[in-house]
C-alpha positions in Angstrom: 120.8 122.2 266.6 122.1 123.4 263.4 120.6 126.6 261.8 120.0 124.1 259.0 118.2 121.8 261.1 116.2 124.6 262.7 115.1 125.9 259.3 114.1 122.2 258.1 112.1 121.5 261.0 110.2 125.3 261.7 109.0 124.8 257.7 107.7 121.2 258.5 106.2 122.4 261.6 104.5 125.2 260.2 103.2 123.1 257.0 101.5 120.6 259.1 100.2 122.6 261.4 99.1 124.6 258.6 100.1 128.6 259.7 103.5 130.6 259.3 102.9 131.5 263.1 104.8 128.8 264.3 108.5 129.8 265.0 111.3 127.8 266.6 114.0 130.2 268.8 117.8 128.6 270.1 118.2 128.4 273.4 121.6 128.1 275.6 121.4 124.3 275.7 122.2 122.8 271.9 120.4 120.1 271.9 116.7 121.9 272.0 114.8 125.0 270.8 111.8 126.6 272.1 108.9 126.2 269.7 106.5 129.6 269.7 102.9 130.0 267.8 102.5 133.3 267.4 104.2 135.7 270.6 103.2 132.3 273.2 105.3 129.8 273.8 104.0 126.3 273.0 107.0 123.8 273.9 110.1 122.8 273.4 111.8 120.3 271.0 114.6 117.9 271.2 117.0 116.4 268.7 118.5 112.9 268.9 121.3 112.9 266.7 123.4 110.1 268.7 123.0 107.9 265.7 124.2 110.3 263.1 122.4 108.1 260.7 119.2 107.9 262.5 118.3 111.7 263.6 115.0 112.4 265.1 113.1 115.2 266.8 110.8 115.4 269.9 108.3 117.9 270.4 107.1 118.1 274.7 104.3 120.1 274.6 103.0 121.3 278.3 99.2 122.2 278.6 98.1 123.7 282.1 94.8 123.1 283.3 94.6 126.8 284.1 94.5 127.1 280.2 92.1 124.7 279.7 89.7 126.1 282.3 90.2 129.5 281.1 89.2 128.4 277.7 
């Protein structure tokens, strides 16, 4: 992913979810980023840009029951 394209997507992801907290960090492999809210880790995205015409973004989010017993 671009810088651009990182920039574009951290400002939509942090208007609908509604807080600044939500930042989006490169990683090694182009093709995906590692979405944080707040200091925590919360998934990682995708882009599709095979069809240069047709780009698209997918957001895996992983929730461990651990979590959802602890909360």
């Amino acid at each position: 992913m671009t810088p651009q394209q990182i920039s574009q997507v951290q400002s939509y992801l942090r208007k609908r979810f509604g807080t600044e907290t939500v930042t989006l960090k490169p990683r090694k492999v182009k093709d995906s980023v590692e979405v944080y809210l707040d200091d925590e880790i919360l998934g990682l995205l995708y882009i599709d840009d095979e069809d240069k015409d047709d780009i698209s973004y997918d957001l895996n989010i992983s929730i461990l029951q651990d979590d959802l017993d602890a909360g």
